[in-house]
N, C-alpha and C positions, 0 to 999 in steps of 0.2 A: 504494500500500500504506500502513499507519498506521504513525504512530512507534510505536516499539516501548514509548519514553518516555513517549507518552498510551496507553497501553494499561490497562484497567480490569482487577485481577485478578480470574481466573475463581471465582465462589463454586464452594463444593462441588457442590451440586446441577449447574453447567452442565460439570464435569469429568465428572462422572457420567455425563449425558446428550451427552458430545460434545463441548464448547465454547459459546460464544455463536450462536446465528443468525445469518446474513451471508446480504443481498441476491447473488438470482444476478449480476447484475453486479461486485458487492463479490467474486466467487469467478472469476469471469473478469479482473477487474483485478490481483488476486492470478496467478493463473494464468500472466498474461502477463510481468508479471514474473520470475516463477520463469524461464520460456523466455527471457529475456531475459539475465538472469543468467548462466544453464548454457549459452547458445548463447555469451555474452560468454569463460568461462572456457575453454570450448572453443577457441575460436578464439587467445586468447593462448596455450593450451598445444600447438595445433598448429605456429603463428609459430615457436615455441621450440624444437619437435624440428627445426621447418623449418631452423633458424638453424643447429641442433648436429647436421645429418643425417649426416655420416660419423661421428660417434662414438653414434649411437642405431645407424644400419646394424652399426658392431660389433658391438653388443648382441645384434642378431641372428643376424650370423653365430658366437657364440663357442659354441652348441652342436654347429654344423658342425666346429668347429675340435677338439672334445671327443668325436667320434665319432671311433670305430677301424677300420680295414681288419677286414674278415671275414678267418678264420683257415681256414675250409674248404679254399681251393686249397692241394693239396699240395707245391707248392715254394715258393721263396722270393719276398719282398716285397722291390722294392730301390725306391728312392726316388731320384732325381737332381735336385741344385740348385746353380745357378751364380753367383756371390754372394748375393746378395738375390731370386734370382728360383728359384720352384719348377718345373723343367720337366718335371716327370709320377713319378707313379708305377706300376714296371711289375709284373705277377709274373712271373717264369721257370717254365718248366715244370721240373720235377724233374732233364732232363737236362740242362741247360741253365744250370741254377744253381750261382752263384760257387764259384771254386776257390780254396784257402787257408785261411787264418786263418777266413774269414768263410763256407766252407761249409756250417760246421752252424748259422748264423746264421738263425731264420726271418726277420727285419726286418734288412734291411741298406740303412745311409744314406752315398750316396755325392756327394760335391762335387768338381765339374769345377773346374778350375782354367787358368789362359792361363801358360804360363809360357815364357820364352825358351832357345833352344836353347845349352847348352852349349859348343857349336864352333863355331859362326854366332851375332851379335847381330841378323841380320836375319832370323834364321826361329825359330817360337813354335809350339808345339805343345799342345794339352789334355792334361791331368793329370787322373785322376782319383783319390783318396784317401778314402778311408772315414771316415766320422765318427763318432767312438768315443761321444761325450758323449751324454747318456742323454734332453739335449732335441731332438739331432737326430735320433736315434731314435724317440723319441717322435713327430715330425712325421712319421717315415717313414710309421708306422702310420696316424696320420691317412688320413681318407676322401681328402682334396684333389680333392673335389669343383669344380670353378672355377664362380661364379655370373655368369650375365652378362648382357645387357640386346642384344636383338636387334633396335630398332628407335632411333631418331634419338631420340622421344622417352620411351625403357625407363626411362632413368633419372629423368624426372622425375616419372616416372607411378611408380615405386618409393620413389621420397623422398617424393612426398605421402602415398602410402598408409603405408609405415612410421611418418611423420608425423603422420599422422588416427590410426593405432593408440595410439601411443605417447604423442599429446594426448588421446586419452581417457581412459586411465589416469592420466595425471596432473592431469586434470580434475576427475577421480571424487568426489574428498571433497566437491570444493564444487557437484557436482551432487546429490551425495546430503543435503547438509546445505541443500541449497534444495529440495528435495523434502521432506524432513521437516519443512521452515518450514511448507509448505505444506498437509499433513496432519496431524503431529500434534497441532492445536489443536483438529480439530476428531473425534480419537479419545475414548474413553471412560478413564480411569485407569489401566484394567488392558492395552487395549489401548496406549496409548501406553508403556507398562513391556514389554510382549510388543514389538512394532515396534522402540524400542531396544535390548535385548539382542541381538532378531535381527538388527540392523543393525551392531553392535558386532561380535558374533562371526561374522558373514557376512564383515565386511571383510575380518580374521586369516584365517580360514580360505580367503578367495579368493587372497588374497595367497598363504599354504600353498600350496595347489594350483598358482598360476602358478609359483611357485618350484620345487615337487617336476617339475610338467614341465620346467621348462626347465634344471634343473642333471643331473637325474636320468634323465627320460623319455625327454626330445628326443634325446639324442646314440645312445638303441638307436633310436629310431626313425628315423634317419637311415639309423644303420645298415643296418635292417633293410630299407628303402626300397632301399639300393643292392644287398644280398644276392637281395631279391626278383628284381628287374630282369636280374640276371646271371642266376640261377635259367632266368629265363625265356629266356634269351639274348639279352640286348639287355647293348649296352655303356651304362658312364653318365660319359659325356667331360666333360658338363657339365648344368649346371640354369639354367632361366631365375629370374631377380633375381623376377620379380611373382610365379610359382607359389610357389616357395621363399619369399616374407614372406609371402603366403595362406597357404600349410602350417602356418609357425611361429607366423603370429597366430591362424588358427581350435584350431590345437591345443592354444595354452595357454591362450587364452579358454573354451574347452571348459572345458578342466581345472579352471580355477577356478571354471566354474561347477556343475561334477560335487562341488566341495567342496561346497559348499551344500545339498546334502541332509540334513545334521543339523539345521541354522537353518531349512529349510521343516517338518520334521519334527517337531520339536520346538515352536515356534512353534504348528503344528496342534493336535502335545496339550496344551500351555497353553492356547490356548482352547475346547479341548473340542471338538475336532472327529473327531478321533481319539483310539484309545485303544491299549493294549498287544496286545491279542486284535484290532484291524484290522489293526496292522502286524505280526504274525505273522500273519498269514492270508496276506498278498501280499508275503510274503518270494521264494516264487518266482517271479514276475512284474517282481519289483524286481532278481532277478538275471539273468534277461533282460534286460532294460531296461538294467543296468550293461554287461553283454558284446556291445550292438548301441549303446550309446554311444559302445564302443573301438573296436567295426568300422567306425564310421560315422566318426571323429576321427584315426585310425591307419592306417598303411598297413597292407596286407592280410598280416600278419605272425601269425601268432598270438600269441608270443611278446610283440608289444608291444600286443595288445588285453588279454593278463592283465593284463600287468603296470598298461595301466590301468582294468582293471574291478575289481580286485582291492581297491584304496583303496578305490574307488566301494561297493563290498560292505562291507567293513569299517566306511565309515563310517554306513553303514545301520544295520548289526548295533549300532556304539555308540548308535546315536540309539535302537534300541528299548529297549535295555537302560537307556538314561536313563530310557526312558517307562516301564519294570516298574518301576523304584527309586521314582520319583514316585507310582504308583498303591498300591506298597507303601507307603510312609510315610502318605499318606496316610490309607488302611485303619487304619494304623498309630494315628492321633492322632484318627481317628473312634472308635475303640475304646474310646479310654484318654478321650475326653471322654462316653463312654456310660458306662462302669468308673464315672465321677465322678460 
């Protein structure tokens, strides 16, 4: 590739037209580079998750841990845990549920205890005692889902994948900033101003979407995942480690790339590809297309395909209303330059 330091600035006329000419080789040698680069970033930022894989695994699980028990079954929810260790949470049928203080309780958290026997020091019996404070109740209601890895090598097949996910995302900036090395020199002015904004507000808004799934989304959809399952009669004792990171990494991959329908949209009517009157035309086709994106990314809830087709619509609806204000103004200053 050339130093950046010998490089000849671009007259007007070659900004206009694209850039300089560059031999197909000169565009292959560049090329290689760039892969070069973005394969080199990758692979330190997979090293990295590799290196910090039980604290990125949390990551993952913390919107398992942010879903709630379904409140449908009508008795109660009780929870049992023995120091440090969760061992299940059950429901009770109606007849069958706690007596006392804690019968009209719907989530009740109770902790076994080993304690020694008051007449005999050699005989110890369980204790169970209820926990009042409102974070172990909290974990009552928890899914406690248990994740687990069903073969010799689950685990390592879940840490590279978690891994490969979690280095791409923190690869991104310096793939996308060797990608744009790579093209926009040889864009036109207006295109290289349309490509960075869109590439600016695409970032923000990918980010948006992974976040809104994963604080927000993830934990009904979880829910919803284990509601269904019962629905249908199957118990859900446990999930395997590899489906459970596919879930949660194609779901919020999706998601952020469901945000990026304003930045294609928008982008299109900057350079005149579309206009106001296309993108009302197939507004309904685009709300299709929103509610078989949730069916296709969501478990089969409907509830959590609104909830994410509904953004996905929304921010449709903002991207044409950006595109009538721009077609208006413009109108606007064709007007007042014919008026002059």
């Amino acid at each position: 590739m050339s130093d950046n330091n010998n490089e000849v600035p671009l007259t007007t006329e070659e900004e206009e037209s694209g850039g300089p000419v560059k031999a197909f080789l000169e565009h292959l040698e560049d090329l290689r580079w760039v892969l070069i680069k973005s394969l080199a970033a990758l692979g330190v930022a997979v090293v990295v998750c590799l290196l910090a894989g039980n604290q990125v695994i949390k990551l993952f699980l913390w919107p398992l841990s942010q879903a709630r028990t379904a409140y449908s079954h009508p008795g109660q929810i009780v929870s049992l845990s023995f120091l440090t260790n969760h061992l299940g949470t059950f429901r009770l049928a109606e007849e069958h549920k706690l007596i006392g203080p804690y019968s009209s309780n719907r989530v009740v958290a109770l902790a076994v205890e080993l304690a020694p026997s008051d007449t005999d020091g050699n005989l110890w019996f369980l204790r169970v005692r209820p926990e009042e404070n409102a974070a172990a109740v909290a974990a009552a209601a928890s899914l406690n889902v248990p994740i687990v890895t069903l073969s010799p090598a689950g685990g390592f097949v879940v840490a590279f994948r978690v891994a490969l996910w979690s280095g791409l995302v923190l690869a991104m900036p310096v793939i996308f900033y060797q990608i744009l090395a790579f093209l926009v020199p040889a864009l036109r002015r207006v295109e290289k101003q349309c490509v960075r904004a869109g590439l600016t507000y695409g970032l923000g808004l990918f980010v948006l979407g992974v976040a809104f799934c994963y604080f927000v989304l993830m934990p009904v959809a979880l829910t919803a995942s284990v509601q269904y399952s019962e629905w249908l009669g199957f118990s859900v004792p446990q999930w395997q480690a590899e489906d459970y990171v596919r879930f949660v990494s194609k779901f919020m991959l999706g998601m952020g790339l469901g945000f990026q329908v304003p930045v294609v949209v928008l982008v299109l009517v900057k350079l005149g590809l579309v206009d106001y009157a296309k993108l009302s035309a197939i507004r309904r086709y685009v709300i299709v297309v929103s509610f078989g994106v949730g069916a296709m990314l969501t478990p089969p809830d409907v509830a959590t395909q609104v909830m994410m087709a509904i953004p996905l619509q929304i921010l449709y609806e903002v991207s044409v209303g950006i595109a009538w204000y721009r077609e208006r103004r413009e109108k606007t200053r064709a007007v007042a330059v014919v008026a002059a």
